[in-house]
C-alpha positions in Angstrom: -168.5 -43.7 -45.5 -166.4 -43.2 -48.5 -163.8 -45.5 -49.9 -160.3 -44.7 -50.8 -157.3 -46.3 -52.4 -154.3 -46.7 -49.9 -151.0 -47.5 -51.0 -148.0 -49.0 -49.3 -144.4 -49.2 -50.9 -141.6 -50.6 -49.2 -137.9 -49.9 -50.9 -135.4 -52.5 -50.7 -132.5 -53.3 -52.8 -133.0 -53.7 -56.6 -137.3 -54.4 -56.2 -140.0 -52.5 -54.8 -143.1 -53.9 -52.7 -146.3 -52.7 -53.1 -149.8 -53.0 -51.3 -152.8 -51.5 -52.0 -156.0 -51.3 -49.9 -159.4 -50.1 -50.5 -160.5 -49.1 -47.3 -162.9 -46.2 -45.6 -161.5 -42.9 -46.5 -159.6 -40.6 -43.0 -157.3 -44.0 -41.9 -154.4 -42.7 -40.2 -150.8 -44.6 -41.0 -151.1 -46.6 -38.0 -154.6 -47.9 -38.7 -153.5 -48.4 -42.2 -150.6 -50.2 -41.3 -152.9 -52.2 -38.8 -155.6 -53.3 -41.3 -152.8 -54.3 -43.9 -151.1 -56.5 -41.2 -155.4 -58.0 -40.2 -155.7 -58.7 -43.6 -152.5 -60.3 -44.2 -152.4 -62.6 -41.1 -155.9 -63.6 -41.5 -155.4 -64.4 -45.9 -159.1 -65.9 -45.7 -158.8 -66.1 -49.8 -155.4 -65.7 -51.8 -155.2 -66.0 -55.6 -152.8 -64.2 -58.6 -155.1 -62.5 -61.2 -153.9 -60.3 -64.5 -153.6 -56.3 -63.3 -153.6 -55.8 -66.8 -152.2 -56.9 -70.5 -149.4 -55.1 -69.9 -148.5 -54.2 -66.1 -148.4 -58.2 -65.5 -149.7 -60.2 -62.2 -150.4 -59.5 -58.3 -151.6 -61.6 -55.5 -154.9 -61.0 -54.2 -155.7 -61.3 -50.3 -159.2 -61.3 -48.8 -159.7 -60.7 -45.4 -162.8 -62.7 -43.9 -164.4 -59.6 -43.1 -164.6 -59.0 -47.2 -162.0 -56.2 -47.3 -159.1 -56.9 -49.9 -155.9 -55.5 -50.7 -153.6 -56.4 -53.6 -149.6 -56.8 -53.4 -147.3 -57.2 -56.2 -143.3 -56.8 -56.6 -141.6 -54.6 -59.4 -137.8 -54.8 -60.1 -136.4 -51.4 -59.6 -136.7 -49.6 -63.4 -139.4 -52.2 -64.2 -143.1 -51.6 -64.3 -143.8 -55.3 -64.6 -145.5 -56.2 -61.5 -145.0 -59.8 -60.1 -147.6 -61.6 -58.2 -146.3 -62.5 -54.5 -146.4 -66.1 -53.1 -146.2 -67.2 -49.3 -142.8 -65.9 -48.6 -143.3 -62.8 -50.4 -146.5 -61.4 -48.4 -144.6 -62.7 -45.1 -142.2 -60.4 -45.7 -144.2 -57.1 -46.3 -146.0 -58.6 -43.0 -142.8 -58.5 -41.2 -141.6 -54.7 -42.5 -145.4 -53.7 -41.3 -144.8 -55.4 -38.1 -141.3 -53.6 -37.2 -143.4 -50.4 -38.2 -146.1 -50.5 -36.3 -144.0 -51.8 -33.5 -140.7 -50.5 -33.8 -138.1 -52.6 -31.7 -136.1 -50.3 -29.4 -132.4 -51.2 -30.5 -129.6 -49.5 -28.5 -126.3 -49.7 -29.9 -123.5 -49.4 -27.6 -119.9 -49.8 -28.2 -117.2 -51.1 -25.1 -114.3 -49.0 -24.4 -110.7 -50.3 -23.3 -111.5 -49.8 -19.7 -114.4 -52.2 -20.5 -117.1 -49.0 -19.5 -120.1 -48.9 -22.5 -120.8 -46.1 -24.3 -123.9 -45.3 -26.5 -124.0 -44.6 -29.8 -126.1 -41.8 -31.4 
């Protein structure tokens, strides 16, 4: 089967995460998502290596299965990438969890006759 590159960019205020995967080519999101979240709860290997003279550093993750994916953060108007530590590939793990799993929030607001009424 053929390999492709899979990206994964999460937005968040004033830096951008970023994940890439090399994985067989026809994943769906959710088995994307899946195998990002496999690789980064397992973390078998973990190092920072150069992406290039001038793009800077990202963390490396190997799966034990072999499979890797690189992450990096860039600040927002910066094409610098960062390498991640610990706390930064925890937090992409716990965006891709809420994704694959989304919680099911209701949101409700009490009247002054005490009666709750959804809001949409």
């Amino acid at each position: 089967m053929t390999q492709q590159l899979y990206s994964v960019r999460f937005e968040t205020e004033g830096a951008d995460l970023f994940v890439e995967l090399e994985a067989e080519a026809g994943l769906n999101r959710q088995h994307l998502l899946a195998r990002v979240v496999a690789t980064l709860e397992d973390r078998h290997g973990m190092e920072t290596i150069p992406s290039s003279e001038r793009l800077g550093e990202v963390t490396r993750v190997i799966h034990s299965d072999g499979s890797t994916l690189l992450a990096w953060l860039c600040i927002s108007g910066n094409n610098t990438r960062q390498a991640l530590d610990d706390d930064g590939l925890d937090e992409i793990l716990t965006c891709l969890a809420f994704l694959l799993f989304p919680p099911v929030v209701e949101t409700s607001v009490a009247s002054r006759d005490s009666l709750a009424m959804a809001l949409t």
